[in-house]
C-alpha positions as CSV (number, residue, x, y, z in Angstrom):
1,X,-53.5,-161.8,-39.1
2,X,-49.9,-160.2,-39.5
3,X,-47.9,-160.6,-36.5
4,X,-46.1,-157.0,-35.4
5,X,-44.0,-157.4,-32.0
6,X,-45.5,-153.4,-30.1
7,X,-43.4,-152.1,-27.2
8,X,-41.8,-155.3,-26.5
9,X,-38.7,-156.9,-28.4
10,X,-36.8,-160.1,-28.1
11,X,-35.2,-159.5,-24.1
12,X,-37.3,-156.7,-23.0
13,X,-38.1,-157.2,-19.7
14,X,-41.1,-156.1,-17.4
15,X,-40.6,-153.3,-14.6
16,X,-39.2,-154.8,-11.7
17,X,-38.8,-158.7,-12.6
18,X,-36.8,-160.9,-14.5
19,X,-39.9,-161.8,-17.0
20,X,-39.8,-161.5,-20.7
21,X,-42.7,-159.8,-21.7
22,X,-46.0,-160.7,-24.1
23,X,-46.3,-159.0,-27.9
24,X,-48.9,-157.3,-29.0
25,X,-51.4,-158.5,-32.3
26,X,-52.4,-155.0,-33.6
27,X,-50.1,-152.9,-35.2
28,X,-52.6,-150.0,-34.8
29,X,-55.7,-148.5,-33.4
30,X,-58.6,-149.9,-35.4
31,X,-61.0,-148.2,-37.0
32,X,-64.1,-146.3,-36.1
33,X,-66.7,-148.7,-36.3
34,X,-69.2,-147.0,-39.9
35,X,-72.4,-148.4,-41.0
36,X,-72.1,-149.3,-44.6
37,X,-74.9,-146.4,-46.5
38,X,-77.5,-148.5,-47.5
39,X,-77.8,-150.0,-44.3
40,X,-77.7,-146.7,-42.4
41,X,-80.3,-145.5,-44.9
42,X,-82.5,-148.2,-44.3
43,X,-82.2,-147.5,-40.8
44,X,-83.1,-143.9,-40.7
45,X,-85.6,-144.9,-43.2
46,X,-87.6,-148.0,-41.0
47,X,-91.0,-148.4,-40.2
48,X,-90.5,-151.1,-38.2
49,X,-87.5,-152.6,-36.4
50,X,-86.8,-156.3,-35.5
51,X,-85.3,-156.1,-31.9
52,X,-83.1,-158.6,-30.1
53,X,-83.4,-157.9,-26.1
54,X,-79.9,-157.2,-24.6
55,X,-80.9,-155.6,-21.7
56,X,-84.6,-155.2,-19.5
57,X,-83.1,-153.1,-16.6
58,X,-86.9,-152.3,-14.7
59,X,-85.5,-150.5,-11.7
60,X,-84.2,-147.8,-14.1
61,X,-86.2,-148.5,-16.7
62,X,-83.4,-148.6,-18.8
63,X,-83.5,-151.1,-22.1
64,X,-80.9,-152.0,-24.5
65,X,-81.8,-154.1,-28.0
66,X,-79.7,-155.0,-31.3
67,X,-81.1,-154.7,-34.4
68,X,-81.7,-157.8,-36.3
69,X,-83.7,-156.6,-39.4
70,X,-85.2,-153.3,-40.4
71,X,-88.8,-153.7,-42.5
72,X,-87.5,-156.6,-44.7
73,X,-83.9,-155.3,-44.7
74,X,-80.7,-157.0,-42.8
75,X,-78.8,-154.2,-40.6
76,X,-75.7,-156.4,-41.5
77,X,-74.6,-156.6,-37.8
78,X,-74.9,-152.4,-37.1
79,X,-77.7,-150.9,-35.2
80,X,-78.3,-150.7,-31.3
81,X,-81.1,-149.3,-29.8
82,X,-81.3,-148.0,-26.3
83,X,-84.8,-147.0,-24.4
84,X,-85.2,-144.9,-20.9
85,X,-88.8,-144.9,-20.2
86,X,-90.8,-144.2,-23.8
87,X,-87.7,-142.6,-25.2
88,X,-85.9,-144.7,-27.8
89,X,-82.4,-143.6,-29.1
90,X,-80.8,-145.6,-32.0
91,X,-77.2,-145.9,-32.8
92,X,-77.0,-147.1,-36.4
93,X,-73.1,-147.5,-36.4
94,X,-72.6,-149.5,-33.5
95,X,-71.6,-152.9,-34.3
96,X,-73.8,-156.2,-32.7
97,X,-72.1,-159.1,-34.7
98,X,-71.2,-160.9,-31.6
99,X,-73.5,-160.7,-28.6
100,X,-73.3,-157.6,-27.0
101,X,-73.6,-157.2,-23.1
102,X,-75.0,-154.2,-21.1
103,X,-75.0,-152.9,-17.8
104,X,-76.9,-149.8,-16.3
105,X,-75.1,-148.3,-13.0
106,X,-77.5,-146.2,-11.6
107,X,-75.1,-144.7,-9.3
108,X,-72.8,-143.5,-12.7
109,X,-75.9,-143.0,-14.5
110,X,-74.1,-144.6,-16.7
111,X,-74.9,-147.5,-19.4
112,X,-72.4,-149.5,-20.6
113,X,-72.6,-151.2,-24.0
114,X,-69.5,-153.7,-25.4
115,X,-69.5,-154.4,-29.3
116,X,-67.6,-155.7,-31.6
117,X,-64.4,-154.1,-33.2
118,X,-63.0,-157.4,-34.6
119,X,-64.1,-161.1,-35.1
120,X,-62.8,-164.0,-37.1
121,X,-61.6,-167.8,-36.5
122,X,-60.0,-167.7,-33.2
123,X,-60.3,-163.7,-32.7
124,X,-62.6,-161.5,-30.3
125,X,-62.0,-157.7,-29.8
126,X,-65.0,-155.8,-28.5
127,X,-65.0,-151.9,-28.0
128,X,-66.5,-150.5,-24.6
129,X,-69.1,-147.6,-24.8
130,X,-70.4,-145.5,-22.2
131,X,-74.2,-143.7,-22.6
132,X,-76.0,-141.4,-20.8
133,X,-79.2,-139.6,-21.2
134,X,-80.3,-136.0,-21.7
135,X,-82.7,-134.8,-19.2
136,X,-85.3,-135.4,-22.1
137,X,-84.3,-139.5,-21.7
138,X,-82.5,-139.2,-24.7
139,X,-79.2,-141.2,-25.3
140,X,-75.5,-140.1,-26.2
141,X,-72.2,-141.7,-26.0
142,X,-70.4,-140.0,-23.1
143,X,-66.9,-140.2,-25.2
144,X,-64.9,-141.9,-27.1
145,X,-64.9,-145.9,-27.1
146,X,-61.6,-147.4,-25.7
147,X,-58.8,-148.1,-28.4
148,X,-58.4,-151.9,-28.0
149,X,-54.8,-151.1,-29.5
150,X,-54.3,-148.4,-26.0
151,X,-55.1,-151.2,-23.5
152,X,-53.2,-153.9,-25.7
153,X,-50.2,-151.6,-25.2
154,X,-50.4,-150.9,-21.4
155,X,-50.5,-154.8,-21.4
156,X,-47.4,-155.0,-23.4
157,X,-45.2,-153.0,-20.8
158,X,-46.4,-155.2,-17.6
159,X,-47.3,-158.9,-18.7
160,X,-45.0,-160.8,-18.3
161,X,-44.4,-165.2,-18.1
162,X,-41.7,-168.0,-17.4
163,X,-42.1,-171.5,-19.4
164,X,-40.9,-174.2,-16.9
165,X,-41.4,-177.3,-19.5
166,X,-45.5,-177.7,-19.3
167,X,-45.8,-175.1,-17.1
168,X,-46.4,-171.6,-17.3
169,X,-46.0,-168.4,-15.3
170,X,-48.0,-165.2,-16.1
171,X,-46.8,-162.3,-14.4
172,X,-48.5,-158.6,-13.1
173,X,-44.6,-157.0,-13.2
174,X,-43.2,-159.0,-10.4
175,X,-46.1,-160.4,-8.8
176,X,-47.5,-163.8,-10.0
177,X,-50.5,-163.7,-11.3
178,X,-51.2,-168.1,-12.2
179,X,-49.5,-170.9,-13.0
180,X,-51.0,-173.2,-16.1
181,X,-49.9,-176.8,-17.0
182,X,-49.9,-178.5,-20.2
183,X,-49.7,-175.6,-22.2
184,X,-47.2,-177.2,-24.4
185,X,-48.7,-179.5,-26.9
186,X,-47.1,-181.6,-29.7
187,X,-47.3,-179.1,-32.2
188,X,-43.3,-178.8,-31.3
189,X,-41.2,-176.0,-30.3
190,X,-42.2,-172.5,-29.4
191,X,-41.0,-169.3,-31.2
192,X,-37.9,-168.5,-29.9
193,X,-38.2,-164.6,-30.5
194,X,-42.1,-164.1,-29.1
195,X,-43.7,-167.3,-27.8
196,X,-46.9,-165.4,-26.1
197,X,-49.1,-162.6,-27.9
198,X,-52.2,-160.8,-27.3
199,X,-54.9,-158.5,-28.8
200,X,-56.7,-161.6,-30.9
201,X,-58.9,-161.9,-27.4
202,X,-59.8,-158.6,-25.7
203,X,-63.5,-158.9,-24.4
204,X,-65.4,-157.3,-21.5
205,X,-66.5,-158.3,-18.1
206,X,-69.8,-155.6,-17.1
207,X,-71.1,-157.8,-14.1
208,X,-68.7,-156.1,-11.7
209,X,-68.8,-152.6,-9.5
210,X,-66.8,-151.3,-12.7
211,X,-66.5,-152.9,-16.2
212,X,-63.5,-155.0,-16.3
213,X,-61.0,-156.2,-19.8
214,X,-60.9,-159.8,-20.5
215,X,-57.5,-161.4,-22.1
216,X,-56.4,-164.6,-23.3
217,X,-52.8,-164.8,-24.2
218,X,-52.2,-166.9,-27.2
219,X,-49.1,-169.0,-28.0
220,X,-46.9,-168.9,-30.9
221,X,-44.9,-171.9,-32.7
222,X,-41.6,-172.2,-34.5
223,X,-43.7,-174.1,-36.9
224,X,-46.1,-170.9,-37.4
225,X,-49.9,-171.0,-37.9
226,X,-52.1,-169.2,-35.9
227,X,-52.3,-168.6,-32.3
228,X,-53.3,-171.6,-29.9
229,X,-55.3,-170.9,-27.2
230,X,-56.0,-174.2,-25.2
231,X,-55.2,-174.6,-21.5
232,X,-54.4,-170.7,-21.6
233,X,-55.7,-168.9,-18.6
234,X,-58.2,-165.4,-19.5
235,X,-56.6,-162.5,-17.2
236,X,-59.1,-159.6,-15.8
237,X,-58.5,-156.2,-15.2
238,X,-61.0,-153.5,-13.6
239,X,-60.8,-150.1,-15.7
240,X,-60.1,-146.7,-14.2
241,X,-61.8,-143.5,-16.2
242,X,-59.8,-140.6,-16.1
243,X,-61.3,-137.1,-15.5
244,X,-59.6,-136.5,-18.7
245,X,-60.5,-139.5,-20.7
246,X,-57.8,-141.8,-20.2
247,X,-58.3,-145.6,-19.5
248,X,-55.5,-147.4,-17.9
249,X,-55.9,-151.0,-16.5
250,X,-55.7,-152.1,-12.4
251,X,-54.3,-155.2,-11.2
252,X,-54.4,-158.4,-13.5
253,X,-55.8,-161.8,-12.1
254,X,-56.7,-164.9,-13.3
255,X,-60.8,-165.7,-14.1
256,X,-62.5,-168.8,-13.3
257,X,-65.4,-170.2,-15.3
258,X,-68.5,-171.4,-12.9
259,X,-70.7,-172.3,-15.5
260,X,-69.0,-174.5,-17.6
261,X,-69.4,-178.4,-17.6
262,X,-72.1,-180.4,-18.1
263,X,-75.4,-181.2,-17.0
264,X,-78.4,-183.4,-16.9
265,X,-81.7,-183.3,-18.1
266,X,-84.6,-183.2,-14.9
267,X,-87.1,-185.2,-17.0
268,X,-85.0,-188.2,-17.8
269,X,-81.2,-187.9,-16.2
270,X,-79.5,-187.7,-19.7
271,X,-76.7,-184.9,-20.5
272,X,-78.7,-182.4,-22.2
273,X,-76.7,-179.2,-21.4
274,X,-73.3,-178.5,-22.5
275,X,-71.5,-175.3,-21.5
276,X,-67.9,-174.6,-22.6
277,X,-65.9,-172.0,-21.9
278,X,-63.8,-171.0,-24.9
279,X,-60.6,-169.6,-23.8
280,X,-59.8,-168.1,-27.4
281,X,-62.7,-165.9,-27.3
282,X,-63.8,-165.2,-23.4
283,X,-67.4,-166.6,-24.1
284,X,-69.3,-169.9,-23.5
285,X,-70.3,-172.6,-26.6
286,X,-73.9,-173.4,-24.6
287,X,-75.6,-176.8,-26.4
288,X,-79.2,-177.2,-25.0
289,X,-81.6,-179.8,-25.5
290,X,-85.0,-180.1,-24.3
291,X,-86.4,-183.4,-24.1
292,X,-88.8,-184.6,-27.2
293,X,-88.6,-181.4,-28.0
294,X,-85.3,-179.3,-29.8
295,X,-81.9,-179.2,-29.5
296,X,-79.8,-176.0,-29.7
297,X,-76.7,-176.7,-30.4
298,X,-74.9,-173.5,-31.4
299,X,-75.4,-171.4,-28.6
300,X,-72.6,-168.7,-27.5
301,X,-73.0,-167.1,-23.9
302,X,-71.6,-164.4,-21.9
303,X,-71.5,-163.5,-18.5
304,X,-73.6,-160.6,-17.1
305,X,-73.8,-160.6,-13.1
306,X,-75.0,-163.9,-11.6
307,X,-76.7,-165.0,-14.9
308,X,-75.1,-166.6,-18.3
309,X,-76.7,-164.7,-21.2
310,X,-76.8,-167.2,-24.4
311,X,-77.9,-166.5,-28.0
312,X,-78.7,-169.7,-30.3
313,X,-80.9,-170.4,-33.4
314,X,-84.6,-172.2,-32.7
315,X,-85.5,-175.0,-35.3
316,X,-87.5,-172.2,-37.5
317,X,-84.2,-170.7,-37.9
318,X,-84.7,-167.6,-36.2
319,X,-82.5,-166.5,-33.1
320,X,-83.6,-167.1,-29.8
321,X,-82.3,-166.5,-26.4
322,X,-82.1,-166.4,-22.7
323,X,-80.1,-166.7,-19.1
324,X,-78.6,-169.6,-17.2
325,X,-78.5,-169.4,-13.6
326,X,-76.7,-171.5,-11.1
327,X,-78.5,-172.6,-7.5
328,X,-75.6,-174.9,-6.1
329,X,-75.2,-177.6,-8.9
330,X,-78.7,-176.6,-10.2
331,X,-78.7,-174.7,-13.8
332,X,-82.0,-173.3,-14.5
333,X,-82.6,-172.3,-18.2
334,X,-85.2,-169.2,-19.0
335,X,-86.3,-168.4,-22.0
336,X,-86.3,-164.5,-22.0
337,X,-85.9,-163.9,-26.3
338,X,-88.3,-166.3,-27.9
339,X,-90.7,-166.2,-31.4
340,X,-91.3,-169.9,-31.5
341,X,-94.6,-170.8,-30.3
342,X,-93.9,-174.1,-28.6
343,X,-91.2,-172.5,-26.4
344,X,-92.4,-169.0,-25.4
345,X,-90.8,-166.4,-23.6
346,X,-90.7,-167.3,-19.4
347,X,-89.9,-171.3,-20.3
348,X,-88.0,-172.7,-17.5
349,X,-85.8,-176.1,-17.3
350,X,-83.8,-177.3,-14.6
351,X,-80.6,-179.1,-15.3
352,X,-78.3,-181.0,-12.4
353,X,-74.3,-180.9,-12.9
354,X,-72.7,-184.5,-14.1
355,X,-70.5,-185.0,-11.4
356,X,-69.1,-188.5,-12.9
């Protein structure tokens, strides 16, 4: 990843405060995402699809899958298809490398759909699409996905921070947004010119009223290397549409994690649930094991409403996946994505949150 300071220089300052403000990652708007041809020809070309459940919306009867394989054919991470009543629509270019998340406002009639616009070690950029249907229940994209590049710049002009030894500021302009200690590791002195980036970490929130952008701020050495993420804080902000197709961000605040920590298994009170939220990437590292049964240990969740949405691999080596709830300290575990026999779809374990 190249480095290339946008808006912001050494000094700038944000509107109203005495703040030095964040740099931005991406030196440009990124690419429309493409289906490469042969997978886009296979696609148009299937018999049969191999669907991963995003979302089962039964009110609306609105669903939302990613495709996984085509006949015998990988989709190579393109392909989402989205169903109102017995009407399927597919969208072969729209990326599902990471797990996407979906949401249908009824209100709106309006489906949102993140994907992914970049991934790598340490970096998570989704783009936000909004569908609708044709009176016939067919789907469309209502316009054009937001430019993570666009918001990435709007952020550049108001975020701002103060570095108080191991403590750090961020700030909304001149209002405080959260204070973070230990931010400052052994890894030695920070870069003098830009210290705090951002665009490696732009994610979506879609369990709101209105979808809502995730950040993480990363931190930059003298020494160089890639951007640390630990004990950083992920910033929301709600979206506002413009009649004419404009995006700009409301208010930044800091987001809590409820989820993570670990818990305890109900059959014999060992830690046999893991959840971590990874503050490089927005999303949750979920490890669960199931006693004299399986372990799944490379689970990655995402928030959507009251529920934890988690994707992992079952011992056959196929994916599987489900939701995490919370009832007080209670996490209950439901197997809503399953093809392995001895754990089928509707499987429920409780877990009770280590408190030691």
């Amino acid at each position: 990843m190249v480095f290339t300071a946008v808006v912001c220089f050494s000094g700038c300052k944000s509107a109203g405060a005495e703040w030095p403000l964040v740099a931005g990652v991406l030196d440009g708007p990124l690419p429309a995402d493409t289906a490469p041809a042969h997978v886009l020809a296979a696609i148009q070309g299937a018999e049969r699809f191999h669907e991963h459940d995003i979302l089962s919306d039964t009110l609306s009867n609105v669903a939302v899958f990613s495709l996984d394989e085509v006949d015998t054919t990988s989709t190579e991470g393109y392909g989402m298809v989205v169903m109102r009543g017995a009407i399927s629509t597919t969208f072969p270019h729209i990326r599902n490398v990471r797990q996407p998340l979906a949401r249908y406002d009824s209100k709106a009639q309006t489906l949102w759909l993140t994907s992914s616009a970049m991934e790598g070690t340490g970096v998570a950029v989704e783009r936000l699409y909004a569908i609708r249907f044709h009176d016939n229940d067919s789907a469309y994209i209502a316009h054009t996905p937001a430019q993570p590049y666009d918001l990435q710049q709007q952020l550049c002009k108001r975020l701002g921070y103060a570095v108080n030894g191991a403590r750090m500021t961020f700030y909304d302009g001149s209002d405080s947004i959260v204070t973070v200690t230990d931010t400052l590791t052994d890894m030695g002195p920070l870069d003098k010119e830009h210290p705090l980036w951002i665009g490696e970490q732009m994610v979506y929130d879609l369990s709101g009223d209105t979808p809502s952008l995730l950040v993480t701020p990363g931190v930059k050495y003298a020494a160089g290397g890639a951007l640390a993420y630990d004990c950083m804080p992920t910033l929301s902000a709600p979206l506002t549409f413009g009649a004419d197709g404009t995006i700009s961000l409301g208010r930044l605040s800091a987001v809590e994690h409820p989820f993570e920590g670990d818990y305890l298994d109900e059959d014999n009170n060992e830690p046999n649930l893991h959840i971590h939220y990874n503050r490089g990437d927005g999303r949750y590292s979920v490890e669960i094991g199931i006693f004299r049964l399986t372990l799944l240990d490379d689970g990655i969740g995402t928030v959507d409403g009251d529920n934890l949405r988690f994707t992992a691999t079952d011992a056959a080596g196929n994916p599987i996946s489900g939701i995490i709830s919370l009832q007080g300290d209670t996490a209950v575990v439901k197997f809503t994505g399953s093809r392995w026999d001895l754990l089928p779809n509707g499987s429920e374990f409780r877990y009770f949150r280590d408190r030691h």
